[in-house]
N, C-alpha and C positions, 0 to 999 in steps of 0.2 A: 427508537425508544426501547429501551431495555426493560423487562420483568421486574427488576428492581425497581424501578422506575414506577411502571404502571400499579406494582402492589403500595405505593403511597399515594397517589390520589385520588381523588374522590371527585365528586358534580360540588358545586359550588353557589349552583341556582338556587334564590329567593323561594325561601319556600320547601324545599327538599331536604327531607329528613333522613331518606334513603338515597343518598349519592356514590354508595360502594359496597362491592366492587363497579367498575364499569366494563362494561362488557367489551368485549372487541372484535374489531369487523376488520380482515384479512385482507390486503390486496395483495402486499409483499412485504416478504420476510428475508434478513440476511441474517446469516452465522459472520463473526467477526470474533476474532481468538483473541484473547486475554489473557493475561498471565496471572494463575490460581492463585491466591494468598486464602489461605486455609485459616489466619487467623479472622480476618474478615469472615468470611464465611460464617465461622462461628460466634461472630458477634453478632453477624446479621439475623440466622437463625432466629434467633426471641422475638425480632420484630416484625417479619415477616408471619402476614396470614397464609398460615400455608394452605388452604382449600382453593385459597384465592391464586395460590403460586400454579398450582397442580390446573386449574381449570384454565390458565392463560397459557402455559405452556403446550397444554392441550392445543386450544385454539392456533397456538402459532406451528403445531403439528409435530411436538414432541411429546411422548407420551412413557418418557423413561422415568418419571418423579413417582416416588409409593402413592399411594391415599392419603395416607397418614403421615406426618412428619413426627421423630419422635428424637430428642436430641442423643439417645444411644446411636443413632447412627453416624453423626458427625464422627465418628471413630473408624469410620467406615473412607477409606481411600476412594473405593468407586463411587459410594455414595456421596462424598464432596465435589467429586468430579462432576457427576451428577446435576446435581446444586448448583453448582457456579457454571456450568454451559445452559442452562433454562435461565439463572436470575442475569448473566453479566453478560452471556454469547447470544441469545437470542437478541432480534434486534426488528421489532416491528418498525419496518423503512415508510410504506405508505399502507393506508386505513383509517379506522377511526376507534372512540373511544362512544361507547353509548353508555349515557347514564339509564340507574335501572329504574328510575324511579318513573321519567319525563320521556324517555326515549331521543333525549338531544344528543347527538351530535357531536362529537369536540374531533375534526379531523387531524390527522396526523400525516406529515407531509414533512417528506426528505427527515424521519425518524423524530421528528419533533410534535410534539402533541399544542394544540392551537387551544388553548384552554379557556381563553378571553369571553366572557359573558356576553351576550346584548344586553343593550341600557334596560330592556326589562324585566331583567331576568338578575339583577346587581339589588 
């Protein structure tokens, strides 16, 4: 599961008014190369919570992303590189996603996140 990826969703549980971010719990992590498209980048930018980018990148044990995201940098060669190896190269293979609100669960398995509710929780 990719960065991009995990900064769109949220807990989905009845009831949960806080379901994001979800937090993330590491078993393995792979790097897998992608070919930069710098305008993507920059359109993703705006939608991307970036405290949310910065803190998962972290977790998956990269810690090249500023504090701060600020769209002067998209001008920035290193800084897109940057960018696009945390949001498209990182690649949470197995762990899980925990909602911050309930403490559930959503494991992730062969880079797929398992997102499916119990009936009581829908």
């Amino acid at each position: 599961m990719r960065l991009l990826t995990h900064n769109m969703l949220s807990s989905n549980i009845k009831g949960v008014t806080n379901g994001f971010p979800l937090r993330i719990e590491v078993v393995k992590v792979e790097e897998k190369t992608v070919e930069m498209n710098t305008d993507f980048l920059k359109n993703m930018f705006v939608k991307i919570d970036w405290k949310v980018l910065v803190e998962a990148s972290r977790a998956l044990g990269y810690a090249e992303l500023p504090e701060e995201g600020d769209s002067s940098f998209l001008e920035s060669d290193e800084f897109l590189s940057r960018f696009h190896h945390a949001l498209l190269e990182l690649h949470l293979e197995e762990g899980a996603l925990i909602c911050p609100e309930t403490g559930r669960r959503f494991p992730v398995t062969k880079g797929i996140p398992n997102m499916l509710l119990h009936e009581d929780e829908v």
